[in-house]
PDB file of N, CA, C and O in Angstrom:
ATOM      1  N   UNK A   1       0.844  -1.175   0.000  1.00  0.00           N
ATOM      2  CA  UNK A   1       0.000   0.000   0.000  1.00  0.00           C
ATOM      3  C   UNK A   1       0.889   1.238   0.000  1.00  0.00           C
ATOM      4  O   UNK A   1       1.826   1.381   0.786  1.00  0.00           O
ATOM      5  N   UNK A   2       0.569   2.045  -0.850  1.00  0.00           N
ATOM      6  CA  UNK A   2       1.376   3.420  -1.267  1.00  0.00           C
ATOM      7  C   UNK A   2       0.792   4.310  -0.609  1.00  0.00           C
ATOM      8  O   UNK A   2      -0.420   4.517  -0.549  1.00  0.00           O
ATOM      9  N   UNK A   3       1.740   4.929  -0.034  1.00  0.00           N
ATOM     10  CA  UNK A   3       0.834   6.466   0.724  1.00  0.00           C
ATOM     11  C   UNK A   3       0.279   7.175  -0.285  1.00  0.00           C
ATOM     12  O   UNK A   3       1.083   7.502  -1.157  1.00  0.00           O
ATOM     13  N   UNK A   4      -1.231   7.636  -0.498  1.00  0.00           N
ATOM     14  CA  UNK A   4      -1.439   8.726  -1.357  1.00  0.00           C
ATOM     15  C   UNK A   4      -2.511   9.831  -0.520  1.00  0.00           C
ATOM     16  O   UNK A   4      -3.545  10.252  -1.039  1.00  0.00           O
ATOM     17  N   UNK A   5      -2.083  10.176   0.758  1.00  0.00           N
ATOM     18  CA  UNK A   5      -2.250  11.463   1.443  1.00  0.00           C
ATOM     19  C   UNK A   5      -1.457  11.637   2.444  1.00  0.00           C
ATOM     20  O   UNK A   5      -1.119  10.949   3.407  1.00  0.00           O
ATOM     21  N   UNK A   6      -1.127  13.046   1.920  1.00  0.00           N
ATOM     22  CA  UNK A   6      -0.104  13.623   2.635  1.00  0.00           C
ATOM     23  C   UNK A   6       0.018  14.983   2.696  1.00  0.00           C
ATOM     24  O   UNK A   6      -0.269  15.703   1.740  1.00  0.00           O
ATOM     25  N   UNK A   7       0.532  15.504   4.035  1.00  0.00           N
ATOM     26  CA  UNK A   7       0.036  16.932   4.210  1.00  0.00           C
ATOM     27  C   UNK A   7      -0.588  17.031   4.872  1.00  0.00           C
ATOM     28  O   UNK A   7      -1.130  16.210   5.611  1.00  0.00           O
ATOM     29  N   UNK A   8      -0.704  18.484   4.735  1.00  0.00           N
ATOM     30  CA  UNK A   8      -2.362  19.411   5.100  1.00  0.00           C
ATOM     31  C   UNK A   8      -3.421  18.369   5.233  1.00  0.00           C
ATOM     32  O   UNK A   8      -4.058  18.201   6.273  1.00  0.00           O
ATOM     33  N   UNK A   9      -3.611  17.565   3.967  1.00  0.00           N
ATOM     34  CA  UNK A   9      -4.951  16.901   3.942  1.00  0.00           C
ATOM     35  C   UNK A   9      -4.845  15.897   4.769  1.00  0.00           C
ATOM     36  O   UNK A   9      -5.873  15.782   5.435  1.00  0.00           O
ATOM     37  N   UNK A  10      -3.978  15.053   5.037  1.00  0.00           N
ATOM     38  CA  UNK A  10      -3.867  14.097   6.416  1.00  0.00           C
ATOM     39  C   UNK A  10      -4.457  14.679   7.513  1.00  0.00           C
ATOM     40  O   UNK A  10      -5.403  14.083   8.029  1.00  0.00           O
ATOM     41  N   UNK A  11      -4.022  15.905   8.048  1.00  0.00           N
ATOM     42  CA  UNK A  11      -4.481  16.196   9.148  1.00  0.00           C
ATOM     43  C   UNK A  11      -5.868  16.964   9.161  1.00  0.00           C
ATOM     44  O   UNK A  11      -6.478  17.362  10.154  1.00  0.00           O
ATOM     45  N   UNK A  12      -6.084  17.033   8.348  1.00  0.00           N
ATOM     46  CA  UNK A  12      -7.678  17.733   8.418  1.00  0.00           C
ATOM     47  C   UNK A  12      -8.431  16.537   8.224  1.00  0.00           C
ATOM     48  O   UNK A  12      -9.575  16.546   8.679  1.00  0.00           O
ATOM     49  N   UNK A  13      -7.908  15.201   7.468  1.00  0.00           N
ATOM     50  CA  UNK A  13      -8.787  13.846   7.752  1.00  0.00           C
ATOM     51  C   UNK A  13      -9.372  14.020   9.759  1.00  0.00           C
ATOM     52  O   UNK A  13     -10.400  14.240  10.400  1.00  0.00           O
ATOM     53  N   UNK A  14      -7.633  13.687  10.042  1.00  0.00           N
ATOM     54  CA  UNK A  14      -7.881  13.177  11.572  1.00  0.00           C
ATOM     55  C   UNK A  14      -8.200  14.085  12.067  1.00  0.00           C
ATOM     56  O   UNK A  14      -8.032  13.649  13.206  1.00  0.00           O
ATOM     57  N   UNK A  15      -8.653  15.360  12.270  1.00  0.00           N
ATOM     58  CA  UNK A  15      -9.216  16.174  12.766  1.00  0.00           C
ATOM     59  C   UNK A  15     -10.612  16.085  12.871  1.00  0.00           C
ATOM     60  O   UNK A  15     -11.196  16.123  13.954  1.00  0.00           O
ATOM     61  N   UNK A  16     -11.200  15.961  11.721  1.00  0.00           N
ATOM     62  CA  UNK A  16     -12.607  15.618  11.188  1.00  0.00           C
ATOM     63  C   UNK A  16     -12.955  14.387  11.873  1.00  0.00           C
ATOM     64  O   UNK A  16     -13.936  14.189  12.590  1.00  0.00           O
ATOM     65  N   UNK A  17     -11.910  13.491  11.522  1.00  0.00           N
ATOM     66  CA  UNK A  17     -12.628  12.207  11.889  1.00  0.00           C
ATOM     67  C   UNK A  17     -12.872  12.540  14.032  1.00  0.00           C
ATOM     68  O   UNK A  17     -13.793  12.601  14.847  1.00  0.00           O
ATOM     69  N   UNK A  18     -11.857  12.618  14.012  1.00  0.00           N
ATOM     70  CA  UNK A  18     -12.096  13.554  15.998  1.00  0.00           C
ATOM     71  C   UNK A  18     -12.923  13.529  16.031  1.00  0.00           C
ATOM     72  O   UNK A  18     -13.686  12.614  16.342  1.00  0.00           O
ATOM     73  N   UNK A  19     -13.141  14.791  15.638  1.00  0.00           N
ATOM     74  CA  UNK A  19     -14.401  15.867  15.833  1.00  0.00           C
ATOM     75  C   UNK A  19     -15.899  15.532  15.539  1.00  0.00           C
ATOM     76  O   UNK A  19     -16.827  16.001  16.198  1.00  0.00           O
ATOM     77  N   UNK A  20     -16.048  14.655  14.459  1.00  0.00           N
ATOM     78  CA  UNK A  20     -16.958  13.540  14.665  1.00  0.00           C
ATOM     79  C   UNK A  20     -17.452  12.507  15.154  1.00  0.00           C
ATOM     80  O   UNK A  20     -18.624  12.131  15.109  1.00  0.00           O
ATOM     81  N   UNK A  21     -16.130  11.790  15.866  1.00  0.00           N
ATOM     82  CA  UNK A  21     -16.597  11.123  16.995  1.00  0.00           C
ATOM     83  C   UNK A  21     -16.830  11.600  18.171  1.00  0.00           C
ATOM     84  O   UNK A  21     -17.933  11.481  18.705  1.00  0.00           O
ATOM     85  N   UNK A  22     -15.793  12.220  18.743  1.00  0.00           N
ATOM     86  CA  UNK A  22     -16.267  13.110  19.824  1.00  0.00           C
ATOM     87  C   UNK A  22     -17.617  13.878  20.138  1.00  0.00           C
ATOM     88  O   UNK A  22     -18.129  14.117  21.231  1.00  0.00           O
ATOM     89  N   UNK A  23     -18.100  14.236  18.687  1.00  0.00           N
ATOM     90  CA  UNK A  23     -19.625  14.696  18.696  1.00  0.00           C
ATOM     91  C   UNK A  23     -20.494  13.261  19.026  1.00  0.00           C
ATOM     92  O   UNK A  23     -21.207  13.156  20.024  1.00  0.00           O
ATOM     93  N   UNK A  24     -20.343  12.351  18.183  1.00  0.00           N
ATOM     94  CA  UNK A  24     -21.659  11.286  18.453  1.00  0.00           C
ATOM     95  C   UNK A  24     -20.782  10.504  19.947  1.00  0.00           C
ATOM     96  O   UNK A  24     -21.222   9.379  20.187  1.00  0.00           O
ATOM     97  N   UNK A  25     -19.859  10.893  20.732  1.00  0.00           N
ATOM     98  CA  UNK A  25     -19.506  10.181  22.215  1.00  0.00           C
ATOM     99  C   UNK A  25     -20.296  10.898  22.535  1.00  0.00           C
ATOM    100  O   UNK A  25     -21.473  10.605  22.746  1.00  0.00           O
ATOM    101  N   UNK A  26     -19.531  12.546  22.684  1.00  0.00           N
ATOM    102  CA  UNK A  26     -20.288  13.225  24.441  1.00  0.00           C
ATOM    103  C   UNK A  26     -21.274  13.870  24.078  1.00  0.00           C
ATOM    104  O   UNK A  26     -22.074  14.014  25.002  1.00  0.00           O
ATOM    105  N   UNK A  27     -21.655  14.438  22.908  1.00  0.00           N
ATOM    106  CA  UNK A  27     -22.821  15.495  22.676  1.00  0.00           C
ATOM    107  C   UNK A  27     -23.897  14.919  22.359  1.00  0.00           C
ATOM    108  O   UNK A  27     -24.930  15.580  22.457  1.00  0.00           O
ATOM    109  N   UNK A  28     -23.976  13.414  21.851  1.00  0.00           N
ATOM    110  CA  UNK A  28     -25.431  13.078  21.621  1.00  0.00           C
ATOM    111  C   UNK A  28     -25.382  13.432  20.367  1.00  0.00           C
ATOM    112  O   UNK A  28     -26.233  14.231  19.976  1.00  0.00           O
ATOM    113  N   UNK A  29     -24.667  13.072  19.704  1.00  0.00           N
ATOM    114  CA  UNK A  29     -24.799  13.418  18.359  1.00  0.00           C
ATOM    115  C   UNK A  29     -25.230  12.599  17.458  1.00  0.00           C
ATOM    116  O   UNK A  29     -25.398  11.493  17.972  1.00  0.00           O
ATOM    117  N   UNK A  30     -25.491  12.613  16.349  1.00  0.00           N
ATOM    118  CA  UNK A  30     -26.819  11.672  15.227  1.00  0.00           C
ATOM    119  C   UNK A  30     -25.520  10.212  14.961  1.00  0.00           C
ATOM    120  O   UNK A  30     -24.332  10.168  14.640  1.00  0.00           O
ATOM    121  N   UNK A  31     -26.336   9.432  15.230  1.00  0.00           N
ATOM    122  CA  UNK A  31     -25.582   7.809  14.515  1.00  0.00           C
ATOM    123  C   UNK A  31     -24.876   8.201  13.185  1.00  0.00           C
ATOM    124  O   UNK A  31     -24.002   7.342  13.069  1.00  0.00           O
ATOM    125  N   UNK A  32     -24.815   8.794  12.435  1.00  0.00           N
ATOM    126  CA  UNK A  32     -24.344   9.112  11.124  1.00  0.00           C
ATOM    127  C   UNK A  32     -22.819   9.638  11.584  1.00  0.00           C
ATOM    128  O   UNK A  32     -21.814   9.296  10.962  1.00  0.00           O
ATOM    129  N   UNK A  33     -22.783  10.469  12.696  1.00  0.00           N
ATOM    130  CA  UNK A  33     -21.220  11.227  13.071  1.00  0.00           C
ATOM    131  C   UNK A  33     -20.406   9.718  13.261  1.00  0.00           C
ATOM    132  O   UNK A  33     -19.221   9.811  12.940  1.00  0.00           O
ATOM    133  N   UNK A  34     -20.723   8.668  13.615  1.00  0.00           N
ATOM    134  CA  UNK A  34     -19.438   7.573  13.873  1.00  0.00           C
ATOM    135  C   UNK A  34     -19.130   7.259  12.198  1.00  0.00           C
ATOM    136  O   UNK A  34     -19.100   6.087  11.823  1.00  0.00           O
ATOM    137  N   UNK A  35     -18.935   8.238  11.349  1.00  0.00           N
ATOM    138  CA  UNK A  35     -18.593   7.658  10.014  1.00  0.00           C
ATOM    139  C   UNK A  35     -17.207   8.895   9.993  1.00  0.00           C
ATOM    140  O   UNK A  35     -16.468   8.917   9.009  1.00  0.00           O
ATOM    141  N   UNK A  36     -17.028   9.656  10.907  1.00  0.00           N
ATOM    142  CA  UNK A  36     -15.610  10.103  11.500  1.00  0.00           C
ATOM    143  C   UNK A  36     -14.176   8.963  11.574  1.00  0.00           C
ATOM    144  O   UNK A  36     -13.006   9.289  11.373  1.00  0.00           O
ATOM    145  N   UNK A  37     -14.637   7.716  11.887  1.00  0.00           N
ATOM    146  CA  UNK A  37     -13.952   6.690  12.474  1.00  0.00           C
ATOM    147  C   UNK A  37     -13.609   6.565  10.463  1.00  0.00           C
ATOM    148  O   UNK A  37     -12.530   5.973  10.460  1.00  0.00           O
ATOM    149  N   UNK A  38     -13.905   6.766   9.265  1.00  0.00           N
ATOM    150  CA  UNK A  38     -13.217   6.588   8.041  1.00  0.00           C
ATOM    151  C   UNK A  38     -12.375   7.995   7.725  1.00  0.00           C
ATOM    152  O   UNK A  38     -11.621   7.841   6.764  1.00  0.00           O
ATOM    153  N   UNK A  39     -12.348   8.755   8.059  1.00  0.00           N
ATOM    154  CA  UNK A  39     -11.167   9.843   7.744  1.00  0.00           C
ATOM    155  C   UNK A  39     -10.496   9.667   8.718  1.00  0.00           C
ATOM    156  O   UNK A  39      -9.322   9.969   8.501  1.00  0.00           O
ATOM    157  N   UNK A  40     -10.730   9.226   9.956  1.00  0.00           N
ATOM    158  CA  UNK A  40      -9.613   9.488  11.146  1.00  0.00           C
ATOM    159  C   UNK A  40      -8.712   7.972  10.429  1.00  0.00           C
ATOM    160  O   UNK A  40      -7.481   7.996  10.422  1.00  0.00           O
ATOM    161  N   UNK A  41      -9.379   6.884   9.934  1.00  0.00           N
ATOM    162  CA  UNK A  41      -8.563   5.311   9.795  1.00  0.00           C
ATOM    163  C   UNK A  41      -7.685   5.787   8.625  1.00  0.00           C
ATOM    164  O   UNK A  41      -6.511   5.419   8.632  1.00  0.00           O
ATOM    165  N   UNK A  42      -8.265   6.815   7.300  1.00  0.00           N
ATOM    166  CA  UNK A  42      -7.643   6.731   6.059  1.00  0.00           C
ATOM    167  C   UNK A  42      -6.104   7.963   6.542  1.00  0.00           C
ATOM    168  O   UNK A  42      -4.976   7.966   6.049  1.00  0.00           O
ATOM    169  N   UNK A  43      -6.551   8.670   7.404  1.00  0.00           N
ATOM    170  CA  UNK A  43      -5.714   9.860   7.153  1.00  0.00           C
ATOM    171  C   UNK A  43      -4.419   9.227   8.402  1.00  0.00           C
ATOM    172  O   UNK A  43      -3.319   9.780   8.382  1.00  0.00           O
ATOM    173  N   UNK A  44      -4.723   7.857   9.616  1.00  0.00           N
ATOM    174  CA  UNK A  44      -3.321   7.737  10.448  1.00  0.00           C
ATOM    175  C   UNK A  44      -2.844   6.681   9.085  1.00  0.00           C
ATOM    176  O   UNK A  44      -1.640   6.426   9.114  1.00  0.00           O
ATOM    177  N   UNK A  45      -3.319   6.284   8.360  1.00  0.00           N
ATOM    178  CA  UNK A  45      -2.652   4.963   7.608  1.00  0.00           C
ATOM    179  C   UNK A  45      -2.141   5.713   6.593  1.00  0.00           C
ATOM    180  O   UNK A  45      -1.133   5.159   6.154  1.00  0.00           O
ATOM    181  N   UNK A  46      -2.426   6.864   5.951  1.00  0.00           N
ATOM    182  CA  UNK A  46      -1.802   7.689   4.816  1.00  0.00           C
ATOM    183  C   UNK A  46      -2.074   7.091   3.594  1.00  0.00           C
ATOM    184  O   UNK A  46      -1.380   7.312   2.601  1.00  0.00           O
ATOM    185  N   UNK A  47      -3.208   6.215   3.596  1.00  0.00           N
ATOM    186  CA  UNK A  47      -3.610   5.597   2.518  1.00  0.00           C
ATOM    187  C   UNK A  47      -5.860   5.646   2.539  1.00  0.00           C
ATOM    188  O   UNK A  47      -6.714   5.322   3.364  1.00  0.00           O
ATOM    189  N   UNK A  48      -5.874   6.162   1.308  1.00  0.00           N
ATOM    190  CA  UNK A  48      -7.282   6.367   1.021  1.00  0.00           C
ATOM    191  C   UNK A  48      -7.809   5.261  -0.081  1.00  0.00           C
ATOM    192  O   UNK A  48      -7.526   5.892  -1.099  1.00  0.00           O
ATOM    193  N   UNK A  49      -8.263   4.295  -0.453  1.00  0.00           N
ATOM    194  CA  UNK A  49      -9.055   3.282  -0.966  1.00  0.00           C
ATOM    195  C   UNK A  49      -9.542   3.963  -2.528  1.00  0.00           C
ATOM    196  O   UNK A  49      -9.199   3.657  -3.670  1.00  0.00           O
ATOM    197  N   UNK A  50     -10.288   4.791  -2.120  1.00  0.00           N
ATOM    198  CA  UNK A  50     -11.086   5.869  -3.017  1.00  0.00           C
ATOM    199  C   UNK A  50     -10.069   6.344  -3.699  1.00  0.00           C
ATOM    200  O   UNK A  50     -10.143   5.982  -4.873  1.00  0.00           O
ATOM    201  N   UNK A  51      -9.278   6.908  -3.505  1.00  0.00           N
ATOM    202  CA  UNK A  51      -7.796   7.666  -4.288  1.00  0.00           C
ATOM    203  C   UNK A  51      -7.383   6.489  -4.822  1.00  0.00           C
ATOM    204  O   UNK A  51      -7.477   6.223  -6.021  1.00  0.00           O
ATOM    205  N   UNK A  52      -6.787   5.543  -3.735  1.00  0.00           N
ATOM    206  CA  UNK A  52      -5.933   4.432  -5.373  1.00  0.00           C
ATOM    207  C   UNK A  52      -7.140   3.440  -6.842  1.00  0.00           C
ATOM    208  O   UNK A  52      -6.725   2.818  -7.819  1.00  0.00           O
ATOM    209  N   UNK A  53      -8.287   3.621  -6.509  1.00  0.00           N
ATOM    210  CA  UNK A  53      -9.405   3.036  -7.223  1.00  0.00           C
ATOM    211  C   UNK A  53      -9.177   4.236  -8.301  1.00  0.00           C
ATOM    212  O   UNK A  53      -9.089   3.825  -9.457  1.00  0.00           O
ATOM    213  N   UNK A  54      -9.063   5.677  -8.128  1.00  0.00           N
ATOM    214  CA  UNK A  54      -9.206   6.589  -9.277  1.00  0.00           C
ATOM    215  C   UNK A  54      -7.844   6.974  -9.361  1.00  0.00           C
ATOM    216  O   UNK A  54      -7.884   8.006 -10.031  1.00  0.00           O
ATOM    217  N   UNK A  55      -6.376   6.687  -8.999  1.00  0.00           N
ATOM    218  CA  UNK A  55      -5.368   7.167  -9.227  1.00  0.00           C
ATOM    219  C   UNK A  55      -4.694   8.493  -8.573  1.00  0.00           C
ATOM    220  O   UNK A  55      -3.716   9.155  -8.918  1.00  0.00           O
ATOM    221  N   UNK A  56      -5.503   8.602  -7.617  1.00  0.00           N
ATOM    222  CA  UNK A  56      -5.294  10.382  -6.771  1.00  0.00           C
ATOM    223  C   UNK A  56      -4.607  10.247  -6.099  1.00  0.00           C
ATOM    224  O   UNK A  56      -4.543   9.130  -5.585  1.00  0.00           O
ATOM    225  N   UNK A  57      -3.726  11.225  -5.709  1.00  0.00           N
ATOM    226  CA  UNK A  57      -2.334  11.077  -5.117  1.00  0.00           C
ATOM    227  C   UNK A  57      -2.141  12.685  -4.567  1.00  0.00           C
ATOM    228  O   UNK A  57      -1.974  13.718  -5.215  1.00  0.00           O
ATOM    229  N   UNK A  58      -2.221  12.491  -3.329  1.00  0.00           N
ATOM    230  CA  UNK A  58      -1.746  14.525  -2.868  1.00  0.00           C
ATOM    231  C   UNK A  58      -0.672  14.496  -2.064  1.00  0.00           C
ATOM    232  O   UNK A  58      -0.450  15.363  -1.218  1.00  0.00           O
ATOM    233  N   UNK A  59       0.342  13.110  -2.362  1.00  0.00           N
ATOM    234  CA  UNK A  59       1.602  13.432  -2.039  1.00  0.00           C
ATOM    235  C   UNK A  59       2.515  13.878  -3.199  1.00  0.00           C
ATOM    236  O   UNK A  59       2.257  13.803  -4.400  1.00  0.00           O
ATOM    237  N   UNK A  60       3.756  14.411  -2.546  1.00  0.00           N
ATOM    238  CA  UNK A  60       4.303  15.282  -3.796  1.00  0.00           C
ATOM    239  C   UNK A  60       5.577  13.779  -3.887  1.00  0.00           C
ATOM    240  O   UNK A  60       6.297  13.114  -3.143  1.00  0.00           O
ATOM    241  N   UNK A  61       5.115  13.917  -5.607  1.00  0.00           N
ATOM    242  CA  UNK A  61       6.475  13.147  -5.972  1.00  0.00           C
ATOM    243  C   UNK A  61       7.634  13.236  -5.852  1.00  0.00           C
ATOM    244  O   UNK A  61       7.879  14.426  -5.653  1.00  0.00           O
ATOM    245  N   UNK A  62       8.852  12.450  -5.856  1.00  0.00           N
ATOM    246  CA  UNK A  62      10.022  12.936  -5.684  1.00  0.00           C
ATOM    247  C   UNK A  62      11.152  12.671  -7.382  1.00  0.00           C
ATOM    248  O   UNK A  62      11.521  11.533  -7.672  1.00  0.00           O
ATOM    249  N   UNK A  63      11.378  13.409  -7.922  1.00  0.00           N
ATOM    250  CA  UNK A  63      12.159  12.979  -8.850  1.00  0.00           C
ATOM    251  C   UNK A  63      13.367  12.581  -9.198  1.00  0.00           C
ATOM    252  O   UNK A  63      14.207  13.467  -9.354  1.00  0.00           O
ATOM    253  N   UNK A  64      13.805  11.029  -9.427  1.00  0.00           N
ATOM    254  CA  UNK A  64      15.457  10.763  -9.131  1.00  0.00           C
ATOM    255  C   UNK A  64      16.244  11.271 -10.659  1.00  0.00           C
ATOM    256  O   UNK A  64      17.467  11.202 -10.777  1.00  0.00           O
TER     257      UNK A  64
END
């Protein structure tokens, strides 16, 4: 498995994904917020499912 997020966008995954669980733990928030638990899983593994199915990549290449 190839990392294809990286960056900025990693951490605004796991942020989101947080912030969505944390809403459906303590606030009573709608059954739909535990779908936080897929940006928080894609963005610590640095790999998105959806991106390698269409070829998307927001890490920066390196050229030898």
């Amino acid at each position: 498995m190839k990392a294809n997020i990286c960056g900025a966008e990693r951490a605004v995954r796991i942020i989101a994904g947080l912030a969505l669980i944390a809403w459906a733990l303590f606030a009573n928030g709608p059954v739909w917020a535990w779908i936080g638990v897929v940006p928080l899983v894609t963005g610590l593994i640095n790999y998105c499912p959806a991106y390698g199915i269409f070829g998307i990549s927001t890490c920066k290449t390196k050229h030898e």
